[in-house]
C-alpha positions in Angstrom: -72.0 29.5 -130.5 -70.7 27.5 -128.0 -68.6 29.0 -124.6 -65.4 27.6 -123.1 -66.5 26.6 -119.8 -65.0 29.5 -118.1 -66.8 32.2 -119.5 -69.0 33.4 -116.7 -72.1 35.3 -116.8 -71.0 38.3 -115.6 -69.1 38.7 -118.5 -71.9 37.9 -120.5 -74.4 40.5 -118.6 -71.6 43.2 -118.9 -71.6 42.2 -122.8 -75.2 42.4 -123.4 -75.6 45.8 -121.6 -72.8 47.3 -123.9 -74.7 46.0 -126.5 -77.8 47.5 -125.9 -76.2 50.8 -124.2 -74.4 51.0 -127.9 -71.2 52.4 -125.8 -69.1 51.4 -123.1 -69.5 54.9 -120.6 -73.4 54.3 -121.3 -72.7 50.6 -120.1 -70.8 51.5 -117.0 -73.6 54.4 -115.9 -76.2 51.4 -116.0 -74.3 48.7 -115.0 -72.9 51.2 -111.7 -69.0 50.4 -112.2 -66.2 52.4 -114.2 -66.2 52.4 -117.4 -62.2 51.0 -117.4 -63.4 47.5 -116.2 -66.3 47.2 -118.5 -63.7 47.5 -121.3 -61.4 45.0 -119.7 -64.4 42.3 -119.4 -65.3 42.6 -122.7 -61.4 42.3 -123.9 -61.2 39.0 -121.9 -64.3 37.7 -123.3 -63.1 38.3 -126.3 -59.7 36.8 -125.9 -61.5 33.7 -124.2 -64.2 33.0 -127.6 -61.1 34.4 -129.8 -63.5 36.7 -131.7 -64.4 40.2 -131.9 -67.6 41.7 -130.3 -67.7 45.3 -131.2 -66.9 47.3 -133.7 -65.3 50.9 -131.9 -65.2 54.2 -133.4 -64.5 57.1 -131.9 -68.3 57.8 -132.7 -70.0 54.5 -131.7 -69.9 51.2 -131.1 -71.9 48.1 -132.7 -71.6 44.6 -132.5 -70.4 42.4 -135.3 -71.5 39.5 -136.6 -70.0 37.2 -134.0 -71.2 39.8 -131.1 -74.4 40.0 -132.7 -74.9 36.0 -133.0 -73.9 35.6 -129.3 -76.3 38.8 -128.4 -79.4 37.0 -130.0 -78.4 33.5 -128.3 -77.4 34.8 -124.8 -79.9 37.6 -124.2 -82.9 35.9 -123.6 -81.0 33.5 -121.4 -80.3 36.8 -119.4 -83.8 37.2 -119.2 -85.2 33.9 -118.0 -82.3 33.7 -115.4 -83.2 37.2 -114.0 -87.1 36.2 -114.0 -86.3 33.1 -112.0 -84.2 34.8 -109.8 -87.3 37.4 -109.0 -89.4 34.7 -108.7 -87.3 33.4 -105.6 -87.4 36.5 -103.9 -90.7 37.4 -104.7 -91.7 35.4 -101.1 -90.5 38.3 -99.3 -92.0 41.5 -99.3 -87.9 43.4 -99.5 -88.0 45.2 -102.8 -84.5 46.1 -103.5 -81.9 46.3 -106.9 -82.2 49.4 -109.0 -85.3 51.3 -110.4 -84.6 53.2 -113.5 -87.6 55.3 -114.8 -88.1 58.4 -116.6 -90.9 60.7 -117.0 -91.8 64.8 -118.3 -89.8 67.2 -116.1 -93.4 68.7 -115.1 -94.7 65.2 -114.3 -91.7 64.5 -112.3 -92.0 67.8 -110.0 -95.6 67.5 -109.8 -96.6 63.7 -108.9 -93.6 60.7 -109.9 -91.3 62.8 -107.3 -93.7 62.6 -104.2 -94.7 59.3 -105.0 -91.4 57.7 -105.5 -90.1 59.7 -102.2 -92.8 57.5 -100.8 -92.1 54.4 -102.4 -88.2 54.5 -101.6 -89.2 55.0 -97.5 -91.1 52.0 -97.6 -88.9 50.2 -99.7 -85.1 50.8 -98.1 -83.2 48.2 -100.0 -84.3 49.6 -103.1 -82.0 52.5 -105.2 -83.9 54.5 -108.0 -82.5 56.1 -111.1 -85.3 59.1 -112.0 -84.6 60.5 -115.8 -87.4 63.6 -115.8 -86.9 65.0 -119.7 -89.5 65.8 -122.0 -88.2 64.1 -125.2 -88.8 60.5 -125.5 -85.7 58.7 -124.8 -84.9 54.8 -126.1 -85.4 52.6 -123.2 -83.4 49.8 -124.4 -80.4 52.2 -125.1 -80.2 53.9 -121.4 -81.4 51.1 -119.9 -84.4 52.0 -118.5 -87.0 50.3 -116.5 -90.0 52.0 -116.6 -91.8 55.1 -118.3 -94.6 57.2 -117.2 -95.6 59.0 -120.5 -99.1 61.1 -120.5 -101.1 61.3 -123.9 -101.7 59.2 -126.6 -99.2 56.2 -127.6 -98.4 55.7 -131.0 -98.1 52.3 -132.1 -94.8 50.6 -131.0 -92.7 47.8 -129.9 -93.0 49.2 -126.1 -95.6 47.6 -123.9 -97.7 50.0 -121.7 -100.9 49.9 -118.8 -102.9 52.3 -118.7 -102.6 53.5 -115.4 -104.9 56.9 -115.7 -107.2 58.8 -117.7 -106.5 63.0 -117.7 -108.9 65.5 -119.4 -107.5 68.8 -121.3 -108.8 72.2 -119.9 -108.1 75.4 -122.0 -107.1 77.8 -118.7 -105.6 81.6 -119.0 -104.4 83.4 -116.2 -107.0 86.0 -114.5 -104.8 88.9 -115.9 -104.9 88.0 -119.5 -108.7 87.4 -119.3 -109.0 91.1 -117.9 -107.4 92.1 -120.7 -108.1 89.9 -123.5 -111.7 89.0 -122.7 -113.2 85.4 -122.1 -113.9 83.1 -124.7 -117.7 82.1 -124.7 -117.2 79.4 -127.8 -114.3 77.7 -129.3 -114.0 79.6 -132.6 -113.3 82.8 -130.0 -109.7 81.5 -129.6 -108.8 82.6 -132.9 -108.8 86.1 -131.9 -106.5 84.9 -129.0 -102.5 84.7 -128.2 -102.2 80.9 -128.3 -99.4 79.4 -126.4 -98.0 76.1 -128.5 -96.5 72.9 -127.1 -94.6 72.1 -130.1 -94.5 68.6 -128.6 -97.6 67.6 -129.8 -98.0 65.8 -133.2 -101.0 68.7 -134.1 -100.2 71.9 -132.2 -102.8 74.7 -133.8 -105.6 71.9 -134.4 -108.1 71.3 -131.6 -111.4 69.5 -132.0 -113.6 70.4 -129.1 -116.7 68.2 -128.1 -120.3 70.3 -126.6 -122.2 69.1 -124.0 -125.5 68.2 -126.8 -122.7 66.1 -129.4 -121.9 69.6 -131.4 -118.4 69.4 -132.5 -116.1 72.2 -133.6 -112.7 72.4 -134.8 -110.4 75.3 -134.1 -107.6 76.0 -136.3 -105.7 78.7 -133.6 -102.8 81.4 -134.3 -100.0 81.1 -132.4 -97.3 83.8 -131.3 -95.5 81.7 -128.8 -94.0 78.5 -129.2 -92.3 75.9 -126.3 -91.4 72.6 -126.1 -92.0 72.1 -122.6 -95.2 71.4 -120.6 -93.8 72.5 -117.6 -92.5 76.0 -119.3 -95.9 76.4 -120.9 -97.4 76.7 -117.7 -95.1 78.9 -116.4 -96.0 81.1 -119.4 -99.3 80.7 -118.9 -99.4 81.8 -115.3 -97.2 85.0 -116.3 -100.0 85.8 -118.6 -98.2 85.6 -121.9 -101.5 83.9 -123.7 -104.2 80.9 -123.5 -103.5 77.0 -124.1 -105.0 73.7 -123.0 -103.0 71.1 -120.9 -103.5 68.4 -119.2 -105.5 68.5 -115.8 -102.8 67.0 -113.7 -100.0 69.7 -114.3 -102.5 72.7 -113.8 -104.5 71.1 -110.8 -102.9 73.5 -108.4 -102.7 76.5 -110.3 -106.0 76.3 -110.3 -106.9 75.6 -107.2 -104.8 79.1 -106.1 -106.2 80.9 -108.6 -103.5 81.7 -110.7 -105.1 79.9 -113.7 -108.7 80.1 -114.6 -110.3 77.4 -116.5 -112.8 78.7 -119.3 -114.5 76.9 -122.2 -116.0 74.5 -119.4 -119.2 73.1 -121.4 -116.9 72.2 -124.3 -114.9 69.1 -123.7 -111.3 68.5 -125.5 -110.1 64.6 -126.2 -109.0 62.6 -122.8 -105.6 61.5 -122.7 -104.1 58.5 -120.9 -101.1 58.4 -118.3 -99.2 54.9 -119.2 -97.1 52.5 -117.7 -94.5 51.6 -120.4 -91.7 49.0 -120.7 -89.1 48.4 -123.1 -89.6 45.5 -125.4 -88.8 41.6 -125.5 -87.7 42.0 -121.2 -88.8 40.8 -118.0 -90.2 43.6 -116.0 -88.8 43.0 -112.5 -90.6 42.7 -109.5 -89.4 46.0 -108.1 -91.1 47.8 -111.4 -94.5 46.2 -110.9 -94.7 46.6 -107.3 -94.2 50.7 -107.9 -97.0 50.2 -111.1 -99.3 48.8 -108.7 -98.3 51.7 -106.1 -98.4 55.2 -108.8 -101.2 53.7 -110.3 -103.3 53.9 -106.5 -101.6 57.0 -106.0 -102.9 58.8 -109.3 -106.7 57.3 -108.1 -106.1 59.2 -105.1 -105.3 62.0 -106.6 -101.7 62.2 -105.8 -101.7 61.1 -102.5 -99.0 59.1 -102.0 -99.7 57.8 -98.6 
């Protein structure tokens, strides 16, 4: 489609982020201006190519045919001009623009906050967007930069590094093994009160690996169900029942004591912790410079420093 020559590429950024944001408040919150003059640049693009771009509802907006042809031409352009514009700066060491990441709200407390508090001292120029939630959002749609997601990825568009390798400990607080007993073997935890993170694709179903190669699978009974790492530690501590979890949220717990690990010669599948990007898009120099910095900061074991 070609442009009148003075269609500039600001209107053409604001444009492509509506379209991808699939609504102009979502557009404005990424783009960091008010909603009211992302509406008026789309109306004069759209006055100057004397076609429509979006179809509004009071529900949604989507492109039409003409948005979506200039969408699939100019977006990549987008791309390579923001890449080349990285490459200039990327002589000096200022990181700066925006960094928009999201992670688990337990993740977050734990080890992304520190880090990043870290990373923004060093880095003064730079402004970050953190999104701690423990569904998995759509990057493209809320514009975001960077994920840290912990576990296994399933197969996907999204690119992703492997920043970090966890293991999964089955831990009880002291109180509930007092009262409840301690498992010696896995097949004890079906006389248990197993806590469920509902988040995982197969809750109640644990395969658990023995020191010699013995393998044993544990179908478990659950009474309590949460969809929340962060909360299913909390439950755990208050001695509401037995779970695994990953090592990095329950490091400290038991360290003080207030979790005990059990089941120690019987080893649970590793998961990963992952760098992930949203497809078909440049990753900016500020987003590898902080993958390059968590990723040191998880080998040190959380020391950001």
């Amino acid at each position: 489609m070609p442009l009148p020559g003075h269609v500039d590429l600001n209107q053409l950024l604001v444009f492509c982020t509506v379209a991808e944001a699939k609504g102009f408040s979502a557009a404005a919150d990424r783009l960091g201006i008010a909603k009211a003059k992302v509406s008026i640049t789309v109306q004069r693009l759209e006055a100057e190519l004397g076609a429509s771009l979006f179809i509004r509802t009071t529900r949604k907006v989507s492109l039409t045919a003409a948005g979506e042809a200039l969408y699939v031409e100019c977006r990549p352009l987008l791309v390579q001009l923001q890449a080349a514009a990285d490459r200039a700066g990327s002589a000096s060491t200022e990181i700066s623009g925006t960094l928009r990441l999201t992670t688990s709200v337990d993740h977050a407390i734990q080890w992304l906050s520190p880090a990043l508090a870290r990373f923004a001292r060093l880095h003064p120029q730079l402004q970050i967007d953190l999104r701690s939630t423990d569904r998995v959002v759509d990057m493209v749609a809320e514009g975001i930069d960077l994920a840290i997601r912990l576990g296994w990825l399933p197969d996907s568009s999204l690119r992703a590094i492997k920043l970090g390798e966890f293991g999964q400990f089955v831990v009880a607080s002291p109180q509930y093994l007092r009262e409840r007993g301690t498992p010696v073997r896995p097949q004890d935890l079906v006389e248990h009160d197993w806590v469920t993170l509902t988040l995982l694709n197969a809750p109640l179903t644990w395969q658990f690996r023995g020191r010699h190669g013995s393998v044993e699978t544990v179908q478990m009974r659950t009474r309590m169900r949460v969809d929340s790492p962060g909360t299913m530690r909390a439950l755990l501590c208050a001695g509401a029942g037995i779970s695994a979890i990953d090592g990095y949220s329950v490091r400290d717990d038991l360290a003080a004591g207030r979790l005990v690990r059990v089941l120690a010669d019987w080893e649970l599948p590793h998961g990963g912790v992952y760098a992930v990007f949203p497809p078909g898009q440049h990753v900016p120099a500020r987003t590898r410079a902080f993958v390059d910095f968590y990723r040191e900061v998880l080998e040190r074991g959380g020391q950001a420093s």
